[in-house]
N, CA, C and O atoms as CSV, one atom per row, in Angstrom:
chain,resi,resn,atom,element,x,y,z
A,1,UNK,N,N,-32.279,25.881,52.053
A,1,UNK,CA,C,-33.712,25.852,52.400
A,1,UNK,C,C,-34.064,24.472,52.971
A,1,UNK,O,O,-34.594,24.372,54.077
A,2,UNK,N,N,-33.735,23.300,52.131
A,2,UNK,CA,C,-33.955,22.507,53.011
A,2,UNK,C,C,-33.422,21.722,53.452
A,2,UNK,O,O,-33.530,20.510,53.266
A,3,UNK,N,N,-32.761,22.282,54.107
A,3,UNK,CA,C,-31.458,22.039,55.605
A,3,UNK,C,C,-32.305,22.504,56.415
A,3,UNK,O,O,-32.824,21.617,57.093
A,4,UNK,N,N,-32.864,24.105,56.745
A,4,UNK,CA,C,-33.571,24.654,57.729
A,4,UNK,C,C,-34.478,23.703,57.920
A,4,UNK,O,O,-34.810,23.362,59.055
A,5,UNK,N,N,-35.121,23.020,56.524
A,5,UNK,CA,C,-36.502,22.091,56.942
A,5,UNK,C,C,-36.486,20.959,57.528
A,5,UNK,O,O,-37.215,20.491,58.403
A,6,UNK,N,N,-35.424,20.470,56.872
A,6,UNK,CA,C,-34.849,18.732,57.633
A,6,UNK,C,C,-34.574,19.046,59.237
A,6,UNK,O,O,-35.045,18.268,60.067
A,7,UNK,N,N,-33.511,20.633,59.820
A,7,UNK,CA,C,-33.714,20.659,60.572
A,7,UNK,C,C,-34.462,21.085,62.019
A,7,UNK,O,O,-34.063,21.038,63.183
A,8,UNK,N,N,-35.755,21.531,61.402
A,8,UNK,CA,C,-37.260,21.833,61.906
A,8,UNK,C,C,-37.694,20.722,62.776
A,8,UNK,O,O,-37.859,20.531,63.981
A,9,UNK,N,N,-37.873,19.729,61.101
A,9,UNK,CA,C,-38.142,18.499,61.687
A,9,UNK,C,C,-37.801,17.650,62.501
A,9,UNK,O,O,-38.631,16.943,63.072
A,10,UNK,N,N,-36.768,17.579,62.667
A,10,UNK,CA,C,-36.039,16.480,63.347
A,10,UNK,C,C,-36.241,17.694,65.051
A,10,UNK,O,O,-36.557,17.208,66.137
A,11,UNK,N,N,-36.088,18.547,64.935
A,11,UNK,CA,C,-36.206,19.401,66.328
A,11,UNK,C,C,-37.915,19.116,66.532
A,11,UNK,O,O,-38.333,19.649,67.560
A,12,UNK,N,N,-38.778,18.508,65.881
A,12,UNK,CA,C,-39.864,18.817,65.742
A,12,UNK,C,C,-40.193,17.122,66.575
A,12,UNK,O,O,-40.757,16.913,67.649
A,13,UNK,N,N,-39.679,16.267,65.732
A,13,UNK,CA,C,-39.836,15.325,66.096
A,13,UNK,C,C,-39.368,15.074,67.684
A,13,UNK,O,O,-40.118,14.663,68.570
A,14,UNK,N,N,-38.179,15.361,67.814
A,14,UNK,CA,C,-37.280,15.229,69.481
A,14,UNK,C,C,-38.245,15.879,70.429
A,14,UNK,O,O,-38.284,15.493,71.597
A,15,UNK,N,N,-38.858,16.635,70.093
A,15,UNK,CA,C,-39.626,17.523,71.025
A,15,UNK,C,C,-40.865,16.213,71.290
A,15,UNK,O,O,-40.857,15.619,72.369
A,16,UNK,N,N,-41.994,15.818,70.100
A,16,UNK,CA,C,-42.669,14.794,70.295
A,16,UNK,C,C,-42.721,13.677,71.219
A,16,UNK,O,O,-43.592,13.156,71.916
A,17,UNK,N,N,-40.775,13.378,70.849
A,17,UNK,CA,C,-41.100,12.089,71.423
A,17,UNK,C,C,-40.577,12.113,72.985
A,17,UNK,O,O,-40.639,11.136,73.731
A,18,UNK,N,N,-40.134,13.204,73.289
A,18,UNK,CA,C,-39.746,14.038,74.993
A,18,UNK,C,C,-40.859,14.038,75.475
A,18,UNK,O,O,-41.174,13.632,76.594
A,19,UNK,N,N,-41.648,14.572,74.528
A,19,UNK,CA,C,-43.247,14.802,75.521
A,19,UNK,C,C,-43.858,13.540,75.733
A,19,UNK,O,O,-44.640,13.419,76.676
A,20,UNK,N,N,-43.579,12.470,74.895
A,20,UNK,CA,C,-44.581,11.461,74.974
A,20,UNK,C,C,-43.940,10.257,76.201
A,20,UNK,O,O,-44.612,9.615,77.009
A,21,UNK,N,N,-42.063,10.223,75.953
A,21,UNK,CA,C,-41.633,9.645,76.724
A,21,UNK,C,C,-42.052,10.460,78.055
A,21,UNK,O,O,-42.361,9.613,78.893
A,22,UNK,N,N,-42.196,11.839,78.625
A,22,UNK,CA,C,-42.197,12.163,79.908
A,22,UNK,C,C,-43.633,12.076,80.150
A,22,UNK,O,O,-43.762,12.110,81.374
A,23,UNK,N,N,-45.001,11.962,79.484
A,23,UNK,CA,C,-46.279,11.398,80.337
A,23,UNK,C,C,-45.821,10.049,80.762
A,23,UNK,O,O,-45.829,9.609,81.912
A,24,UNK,N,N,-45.347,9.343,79.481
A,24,UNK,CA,C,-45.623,7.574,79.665
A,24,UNK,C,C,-44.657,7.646,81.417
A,24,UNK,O,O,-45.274,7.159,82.364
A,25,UNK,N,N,-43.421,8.163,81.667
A,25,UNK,CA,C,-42.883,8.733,82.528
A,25,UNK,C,C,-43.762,8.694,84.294
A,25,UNK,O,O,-43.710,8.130,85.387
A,26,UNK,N,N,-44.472,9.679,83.567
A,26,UNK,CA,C,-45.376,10.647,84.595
A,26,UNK,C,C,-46.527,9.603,85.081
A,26,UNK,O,O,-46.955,9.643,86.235
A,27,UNK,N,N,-46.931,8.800,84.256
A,27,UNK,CA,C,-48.097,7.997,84.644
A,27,UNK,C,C,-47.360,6.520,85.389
A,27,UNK,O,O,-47.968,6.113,86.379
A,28,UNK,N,N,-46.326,5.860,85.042
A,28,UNK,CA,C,-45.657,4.894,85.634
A,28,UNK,C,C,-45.242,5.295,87.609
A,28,UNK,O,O,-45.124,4.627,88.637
A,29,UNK,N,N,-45.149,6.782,87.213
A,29,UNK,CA,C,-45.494,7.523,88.692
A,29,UNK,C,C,-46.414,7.086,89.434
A,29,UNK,O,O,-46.654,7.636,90.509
């Protein structure tokens, strides 16, 4: 159980910080 959760999170987090690195990204555009 929490294996699935640890690995939620961490998929949860990678996703976050993709999105945040590709505006900061998008606006240096």
């Amino acid at each position: 159980m929490n294996t699935f959760y640890l690995i939620g999170a961490i998929a949860a987090a990678g996703l976050l910080v993709y999105l945040v690195v590709a505006l900061v990204k998008a606006e240096d555009l």
